[in-house]
N, C-alpha and C positions, 0 to 999 in steps of 0.2 A: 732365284731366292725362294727360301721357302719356309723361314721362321716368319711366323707372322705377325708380331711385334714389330718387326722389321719393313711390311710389306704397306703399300697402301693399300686402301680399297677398292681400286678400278685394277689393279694386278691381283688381289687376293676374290675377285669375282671372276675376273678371267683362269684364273688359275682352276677353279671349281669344276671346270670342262675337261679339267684333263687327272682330277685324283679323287677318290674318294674316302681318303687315308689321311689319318692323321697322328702324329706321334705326339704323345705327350709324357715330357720328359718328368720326374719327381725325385727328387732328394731327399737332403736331412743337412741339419748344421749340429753338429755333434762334435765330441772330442775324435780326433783321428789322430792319436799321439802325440808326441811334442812338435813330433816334425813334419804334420801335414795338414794341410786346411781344411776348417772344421766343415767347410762345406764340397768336400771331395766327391762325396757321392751323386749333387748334381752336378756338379764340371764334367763326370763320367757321362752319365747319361743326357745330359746336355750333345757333349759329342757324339756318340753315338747314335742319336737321334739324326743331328745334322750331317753326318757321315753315311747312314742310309739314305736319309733325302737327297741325296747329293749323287743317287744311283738309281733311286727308284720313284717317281712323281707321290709328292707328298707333302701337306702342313706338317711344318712342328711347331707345336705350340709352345708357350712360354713356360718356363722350368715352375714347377711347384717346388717353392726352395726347402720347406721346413718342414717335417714327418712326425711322426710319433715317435718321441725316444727320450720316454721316461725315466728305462733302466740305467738312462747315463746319462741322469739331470746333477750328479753332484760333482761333476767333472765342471768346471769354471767355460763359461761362455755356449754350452746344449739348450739348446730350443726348442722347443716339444709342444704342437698342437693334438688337443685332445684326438681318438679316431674318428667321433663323429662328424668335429670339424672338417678334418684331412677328405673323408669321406665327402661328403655335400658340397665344398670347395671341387674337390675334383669332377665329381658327378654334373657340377654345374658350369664347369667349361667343358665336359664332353658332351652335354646335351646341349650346347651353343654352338657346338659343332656340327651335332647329329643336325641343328635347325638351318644350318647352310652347308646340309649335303652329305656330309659322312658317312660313312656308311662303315668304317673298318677303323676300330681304335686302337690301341697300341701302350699301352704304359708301359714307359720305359723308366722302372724305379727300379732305385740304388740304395736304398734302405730295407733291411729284414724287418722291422719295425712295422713298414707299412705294408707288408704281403697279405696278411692275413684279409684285412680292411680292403685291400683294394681285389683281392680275389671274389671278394661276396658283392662288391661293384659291377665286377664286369658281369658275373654272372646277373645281376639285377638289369643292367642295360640292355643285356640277351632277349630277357624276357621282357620287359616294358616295350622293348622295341621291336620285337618278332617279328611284326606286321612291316617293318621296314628293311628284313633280314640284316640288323645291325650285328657284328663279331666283333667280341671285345677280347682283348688277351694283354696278359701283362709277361713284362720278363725281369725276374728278380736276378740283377747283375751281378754280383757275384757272387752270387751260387750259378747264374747261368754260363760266365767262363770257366769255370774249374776242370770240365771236361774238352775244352776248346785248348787246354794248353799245360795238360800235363808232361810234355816233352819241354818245355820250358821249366820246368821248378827245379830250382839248384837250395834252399834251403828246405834244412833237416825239423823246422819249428814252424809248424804250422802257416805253410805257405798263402796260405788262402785264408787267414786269419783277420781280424779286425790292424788297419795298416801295417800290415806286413808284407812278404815281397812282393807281391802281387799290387796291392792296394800302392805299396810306394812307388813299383816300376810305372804305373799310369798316371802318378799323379806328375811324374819327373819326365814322362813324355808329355801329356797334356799340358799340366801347369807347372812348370819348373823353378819362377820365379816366384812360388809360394813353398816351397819347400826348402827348410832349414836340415840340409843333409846331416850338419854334424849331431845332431842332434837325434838321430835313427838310432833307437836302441833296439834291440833282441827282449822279449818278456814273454816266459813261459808262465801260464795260468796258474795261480795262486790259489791251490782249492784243494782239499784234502778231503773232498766231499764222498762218504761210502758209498752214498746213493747216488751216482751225476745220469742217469734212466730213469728218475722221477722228475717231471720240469716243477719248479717251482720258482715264486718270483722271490726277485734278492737284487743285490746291486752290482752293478759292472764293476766298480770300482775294487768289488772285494776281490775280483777278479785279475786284475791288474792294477797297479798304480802307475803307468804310464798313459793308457788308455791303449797301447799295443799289446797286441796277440799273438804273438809269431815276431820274425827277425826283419825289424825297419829296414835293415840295413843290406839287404841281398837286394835291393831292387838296383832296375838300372831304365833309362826312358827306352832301349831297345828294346828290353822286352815286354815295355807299355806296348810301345808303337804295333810290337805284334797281337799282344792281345786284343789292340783295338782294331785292326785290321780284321782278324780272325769274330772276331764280333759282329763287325759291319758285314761281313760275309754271312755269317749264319742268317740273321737276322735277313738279308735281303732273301735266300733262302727260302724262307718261312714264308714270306710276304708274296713269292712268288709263287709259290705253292699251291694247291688246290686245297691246303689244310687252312687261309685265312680268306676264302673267297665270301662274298655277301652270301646269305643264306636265300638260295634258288635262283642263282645263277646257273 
């Protein structure tokens, strides 16, 4: 076992001997279309987390459910902690970690939202913790499969899109009893914008009124099931690697 929610104490001390790794998973509870639950992006890296542990000695830690996701607070049921909460929340269970041993962090977040925010974290844990050669590294999920499965995309609308195939095929393999299939529509971006190479902020909504980006409805759990494979693979990869060893080893 190795969610630690899960673990007792005289197993979660004994386990300490044998990893110095720990995954922690991060989300978002946002709109994911009509027909996907709003909390899709932890159930992803929830798994995924648990699916490498399940190959490589390692804590996961308990999902951080809720992210920054302001740009699509008008969408009925989105939940949005500011970033410097999301930030010190998270900072302060990986320094609970780093205090019983850690040495190698991992965020494993499913939100674009929180990349920015959690990129200038790891780097901060880098350096406060130098002296303990702590490496932090995060993987933004899905932009991180898009090149793990381009042999896979059968739609022509933006495959990799806010729930669209992609985002529906994992959620119909992972959670399938939350997904309301008749309900998968196709919604190409609503935006007549001259400029769309100058970022500015604005609302999702103007963007879509489904809360889909791309076609709901090309997904299928088979090609979840691959993507999440192909996932756990990478990732163990990395982990293996001499690219996330402790600093002076």
């Amino acid at each position: 076992m190795s969610n630690v929610h899960q673990m007792n104490w005289v197993d979660f001390d004994a386990r300490r001997a044998e990893t110095d790794l720990v995954l922690i998973p991060l989300g978002a509870v946002e709109v994911y279309g009509p027909h996907l639950p709003m909390g899709a992006d932890g159930i992803a890296t929830t798994a995924l987390a648990e699916g490498v542990a399940a190959r490589v000695p390692a804590f996961v830690a308990p999902l951080i459910p809720v992210g920054y996701s302001a740009a699509l607070a008008e969408f009925p049921g989105t939940l949005s902690v500011q970033p410097a909460s999301l930030v010190a929340y998270t900072r302060d269970v990986a320094e609970s970690f780093i205090g019983w041993g850690c040495r190698r962090i991992l965020l494993v977040n499913g939100h674009a939202g929180n990349v920015p925010y959690l990129n200038d974290l790891a780097r901060e844990l880098e350096e406060v913790y130098d002296d303990l050669g702590v490496r932090c590294a995060q993987i933004d999920w899905w932009r991180f499969i898009q090149p793990l499965v381009d042999d896979l995309v059968e739609s022509d609308l933006l495959p990799h899109g806010h729930a669209s195939e992609f985002g529906t095929s994992v959620m119909l393999h992972l959670a399938p009893e939350h997904v309301v299939a008749e309900r998968a529509v196709r919604t190409a971006p609503a935006t007549s914008d001259a400029f769309p190479d100058f970022l500015r902020p604005g609302s999702y909504r103007d963007l879509t009124p489904t809360g889909v980006l791309g076609d709901g409805t090309s997904g299928s759990a088979e090609k979840g099931a691959a993507v999440m494979q192909r996932a756990v693979d990478r990732v163990v990869a990395f982990l293996e690697s001499d690219a996330f060893r402790v600093q002076g080893e």
